[in-house]
C-alpha positions in Angstrom: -4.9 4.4 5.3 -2.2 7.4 5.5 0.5 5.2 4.9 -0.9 3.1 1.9 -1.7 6.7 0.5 1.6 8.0 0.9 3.6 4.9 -0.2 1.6 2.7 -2.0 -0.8 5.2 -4.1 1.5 6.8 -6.1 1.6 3.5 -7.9 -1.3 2.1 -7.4 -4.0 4.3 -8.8 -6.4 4.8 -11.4 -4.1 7.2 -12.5 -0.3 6.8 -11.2 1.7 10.0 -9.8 4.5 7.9 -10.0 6.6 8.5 -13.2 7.1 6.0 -15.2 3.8 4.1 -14.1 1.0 4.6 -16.3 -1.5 2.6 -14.9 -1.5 0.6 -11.5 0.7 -2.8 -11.0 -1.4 -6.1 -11.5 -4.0 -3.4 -12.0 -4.7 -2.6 -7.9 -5.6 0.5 -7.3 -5.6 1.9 -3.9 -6.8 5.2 -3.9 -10.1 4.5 -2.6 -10.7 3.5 2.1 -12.5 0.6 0.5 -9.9 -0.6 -2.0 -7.2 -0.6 0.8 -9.6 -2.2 3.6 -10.3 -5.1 1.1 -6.9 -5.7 -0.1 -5.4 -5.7 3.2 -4.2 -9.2 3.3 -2.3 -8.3 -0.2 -1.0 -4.9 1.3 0.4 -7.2 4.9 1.7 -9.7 2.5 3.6 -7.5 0.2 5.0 -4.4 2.4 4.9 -6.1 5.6 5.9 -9.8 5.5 8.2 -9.8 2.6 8.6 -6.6 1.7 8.8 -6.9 -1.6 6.5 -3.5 -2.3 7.1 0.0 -2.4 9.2 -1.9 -5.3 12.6 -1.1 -4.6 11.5 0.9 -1.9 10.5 3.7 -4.2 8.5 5.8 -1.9 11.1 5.1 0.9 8.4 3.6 3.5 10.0 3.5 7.0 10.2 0.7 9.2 7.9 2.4 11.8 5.2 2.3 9.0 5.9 -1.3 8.0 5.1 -2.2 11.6 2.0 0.1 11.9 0.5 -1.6 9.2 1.1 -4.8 10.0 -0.8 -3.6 13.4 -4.0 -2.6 11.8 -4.2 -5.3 9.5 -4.2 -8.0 12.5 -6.6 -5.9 14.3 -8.8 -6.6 11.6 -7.9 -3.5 9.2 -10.9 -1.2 10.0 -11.0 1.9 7.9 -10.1 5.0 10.4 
């Protein structure tokens, strides 16, 4: 949950932090433990397995947090 709020909320939000984002991307928001927890296939699939999100890597998630969330999503993403 720490790492989808630090690298994947600042996009997708109600509201965006991110500049030049004014509302979330395919319109998932993530700023919520029950938002992330359902979506986690979609989180795995994007940032893990093809790592196609942070687009461009914007919010510079590590390796190290790729692999932790691909952890917790195949032990059944349970909110912490």
């Amino acid at each position: 949950e720490r790492i989808v709020a630090a690298r994947c909320v600042p996009c997708h939000a109600a509201k965006p932090t991110q500049a030049g984002f004014n509302e979330a991307p395919k319109g998932l928001a993530l700023d919520t433990r029950a938002a992330i927890v359902a979506n986690a296939q979609r989180i795995g699939e994007q940032s893990v397995s093809t790592r196609a999100m942070p687009l461009g890597n914007l919010t510079g998630m590590t390796d190290d947090e790729r692999a932790t969330l691909g952890a917790w999503i195949a032990a059944g993403a349970k909110p912490d």
